[in-house]
C-alpha positions, 0 to 999 in steps of 0.5 A: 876910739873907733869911727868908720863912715860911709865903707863900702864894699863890693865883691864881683860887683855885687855890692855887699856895704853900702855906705855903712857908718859905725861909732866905738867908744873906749869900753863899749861891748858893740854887738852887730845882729843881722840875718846872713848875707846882711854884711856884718862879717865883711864889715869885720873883716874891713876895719881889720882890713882882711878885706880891703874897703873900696871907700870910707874913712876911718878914726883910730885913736887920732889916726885918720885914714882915707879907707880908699888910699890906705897905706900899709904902714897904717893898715899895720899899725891899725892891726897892732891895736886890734885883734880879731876871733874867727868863727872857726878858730883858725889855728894851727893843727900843728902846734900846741895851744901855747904855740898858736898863743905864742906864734904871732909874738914871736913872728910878727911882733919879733918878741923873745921867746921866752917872754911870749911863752910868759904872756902865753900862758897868763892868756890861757890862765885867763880863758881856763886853760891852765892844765891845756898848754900842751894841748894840740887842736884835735885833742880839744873840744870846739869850745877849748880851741875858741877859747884859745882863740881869744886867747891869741887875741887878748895875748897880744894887749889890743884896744879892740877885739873883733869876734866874727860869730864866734860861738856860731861853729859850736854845738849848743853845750859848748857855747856858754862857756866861750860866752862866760870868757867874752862876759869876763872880757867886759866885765874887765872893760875890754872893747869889743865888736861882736857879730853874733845870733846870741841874742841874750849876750846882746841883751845883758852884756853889750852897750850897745846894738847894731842891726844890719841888713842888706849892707845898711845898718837899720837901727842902732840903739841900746840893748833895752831900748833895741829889744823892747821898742825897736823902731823900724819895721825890719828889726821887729821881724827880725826879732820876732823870727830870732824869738820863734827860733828860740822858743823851738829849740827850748822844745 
């Protein structure tokens, strides 16, 4: 479905990818772990092309684009078939939760009201926001708004959700119940590239694992194979870290 080689990317000349390759077939649930700073939100953000990629090519479907001398009429196209999940929500504080499911139909994709309000309300339905449609922002808790959030994002019937982190802006209580939405996401067989620290969603629901650091990817491998054997020196710290990390906050 999607295949990215050798993106880079630098911001004030600071190069922050380096040449990274990912592959995402039809189905896949494809977590990114890595330590801050290792490039995984830019990574995101570049195959949505929220940032513009200095190099690399890109398959879609059957769509090849040089990353270098995209077009905006292919950049379009290529955010037709995606969705992204931002950290912190990003909705709008003036509209209801229905309004921030609806605005992108209706604006950017010219659809009648009346039948985006439809597909609106059957996302929130699907997240457990059935009795929230009149919901503003600040009367929802952080987990609320996040799942409206991926509520936008599967309203708008991509082939690919992108999700930058997106239980990390929660407090501990409310993470789960954005993870249970995510899990039913693949449960029903939608695509996703996940950037996240939830080390137990890597675990048990992708198929597979990206570790990056430093604007490389260290090590790619299945969920099982990742955790129990990893094969590079880095990954193995990282994990004992993650693993430590964990086990305080169990205390």
């Amino acid at each position: 479905m999607l295949e990215i080689k050798n993106i880079k990317k630098s911001f004030d000349g600071q190069e922050i990818l380096k040449g990274v390759d990912i592959r995402v077939d039809k189905g896949d649930v494809v977590t990114i772990l890595g330590p801050s700073g290792s490039g995984k939100t830019t990574l995101l953000r570049c195959i949505n092309f929220l940032e513009r990629p200095d190099k690399g090519t890109m398959v879609f479907d059957q769509d090849h684009l040089d990353l270098e001398a995209v077009h905006k009429r292919d950049i379009a196209k290529i955010r037709r078939k995606t969705a992204f999940v931002f950290q912190n929500y990003n909705l709008f504080r003036n509209k209801t939760a229905l309004e921030n499911v609806t605005e992108g139909l209706i604006v950017a994709r010219k659809m009648p009201k009346a039948r985006a309000v439809q597909i609106g309300k059957r996302a929130l339905d699907k997240v457990g926001l059935s009795d929230r449609y009149d919901y503003y922002p600040h009367q929802l808790s952080g987990g609320q708004q996040q799942r409206v959030g991926i509520a936008r994002a599967i309203a708008t019937d991509p082939e690919l959700i992108l999700f930058d982190e997106p239980t990390s802006a929660l407090d501990p209580e409310l993470i789960g119940e954005v993870l249970e939405v995510m899990k039913q996401l693949a449960a029903e067989g939608m695509t996703m590239l996940v950037v996240t620290h939830e080390m137990n969603f890597a675990r048990n629901v992708a198929t597979k694992v990206i570790f990056m650091d430093k604007g490389v990817v260290v090590e790619e491998n299945t969920p099982q194979a990742f955790f129990e054997t990893p094969g590079e020196e880095r990954t193995r710290q990282f994990l004992g870290v993650m693993s430590w990390g964990e086990e305080m906050q169990k205390r």
